[in-house]
N, C-alpha and C positions, 0 to 999 in steps of 0.2 A: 498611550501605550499599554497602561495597566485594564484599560476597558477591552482593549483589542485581543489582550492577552487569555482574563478573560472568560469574551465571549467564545473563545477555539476552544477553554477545558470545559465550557457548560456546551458545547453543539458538540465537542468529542461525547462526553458523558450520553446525551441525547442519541446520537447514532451509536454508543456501545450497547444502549437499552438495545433499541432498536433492532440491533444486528444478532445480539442474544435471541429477544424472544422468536423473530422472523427464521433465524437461522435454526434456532432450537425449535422450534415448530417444525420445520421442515426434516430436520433428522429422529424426529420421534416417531412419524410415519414411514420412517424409510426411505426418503426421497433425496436427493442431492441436496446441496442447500441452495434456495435459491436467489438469497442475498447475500452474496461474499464482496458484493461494492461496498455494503454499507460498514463491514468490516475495514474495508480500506479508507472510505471516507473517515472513521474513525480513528486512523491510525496516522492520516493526515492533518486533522482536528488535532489531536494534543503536539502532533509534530510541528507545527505551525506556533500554537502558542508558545514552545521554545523558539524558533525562529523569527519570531518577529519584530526581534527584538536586532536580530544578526542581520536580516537580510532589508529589513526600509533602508537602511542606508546604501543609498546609490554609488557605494566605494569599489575598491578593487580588492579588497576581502570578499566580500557578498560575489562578487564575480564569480572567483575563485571558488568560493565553495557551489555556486550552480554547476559551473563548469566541471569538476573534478564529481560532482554526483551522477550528472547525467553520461556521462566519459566511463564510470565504474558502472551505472547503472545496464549500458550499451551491453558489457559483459556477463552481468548478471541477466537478463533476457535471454541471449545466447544460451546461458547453460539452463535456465528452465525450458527453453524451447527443446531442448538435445534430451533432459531428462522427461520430457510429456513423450518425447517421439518413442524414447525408450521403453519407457513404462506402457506407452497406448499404440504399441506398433500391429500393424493388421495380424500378425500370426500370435498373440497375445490374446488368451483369455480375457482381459480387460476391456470394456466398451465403455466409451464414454461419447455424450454428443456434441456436437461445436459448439454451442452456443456454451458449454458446462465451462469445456477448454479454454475457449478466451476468457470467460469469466474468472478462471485459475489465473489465468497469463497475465490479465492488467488488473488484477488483485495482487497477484506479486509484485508487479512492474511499477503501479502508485504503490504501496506499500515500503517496496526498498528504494523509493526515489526519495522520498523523505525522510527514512531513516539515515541514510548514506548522508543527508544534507544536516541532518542535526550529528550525524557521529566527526563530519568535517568542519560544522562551528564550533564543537570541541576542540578538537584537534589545531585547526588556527586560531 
């Protein structure tokens, strides 16, 4: 349990290099960033090594909290999807490209799936 633990905060650490230089690279020329997965894998990394402790156990706790994450998550999608349309709607100054958007969308989407799951092994 303690090796499992871990290894999530040294390959969290690993992908926040990662996501820093790749990302900062990319905004010092001006460009979008174009590693915001690795931001998320990172935020999944240390979110994990809190959970892993909550979630091996095959109970009805661990249920519960995938359930009630992915159920709040469902919500939170919806409102980012509603705030991109708003922010990037055709008569909007704003351009951005699909590949950039989804990249935004399941950077939020892994990012508060795992938050939500460690903010609900607190909370139970």
């Amino acid at each position: 349990m303690k090796q499992t633990k871990m290894g999530y905060i040294i390959l969290g650490c690993i992908f926040g290099v990662l996501a820093l230089f790749m990302n900062g690279v990319s905004i010092s020329v001006n460009k979008f960033p174009s590693s915001l997965m690795l931001i998320a894998i990172c935020i999944m990394c240390f979110c994990l090594s809190y959970l892993v402790q909550h979630l091996t156990a095959k109970d009805e706790r661990a249920q519960k909290i995938r359930e009630r994450s992915i159920y709040v998550n469902y919500f939170i999608l919806i409102a980012v999807v509603l705030l991109l349309m708003i922010v990037f709607n055709p008569i909007s100054n704003l351009h951005i490209e699909a590949y950039n958007l989804l990249s935004i969308m399941m950077t939020v989407y892994i990012s508060s799936v795992f938050l939500t799951m460690v903010y609900y092994a607190k909370k139970y």
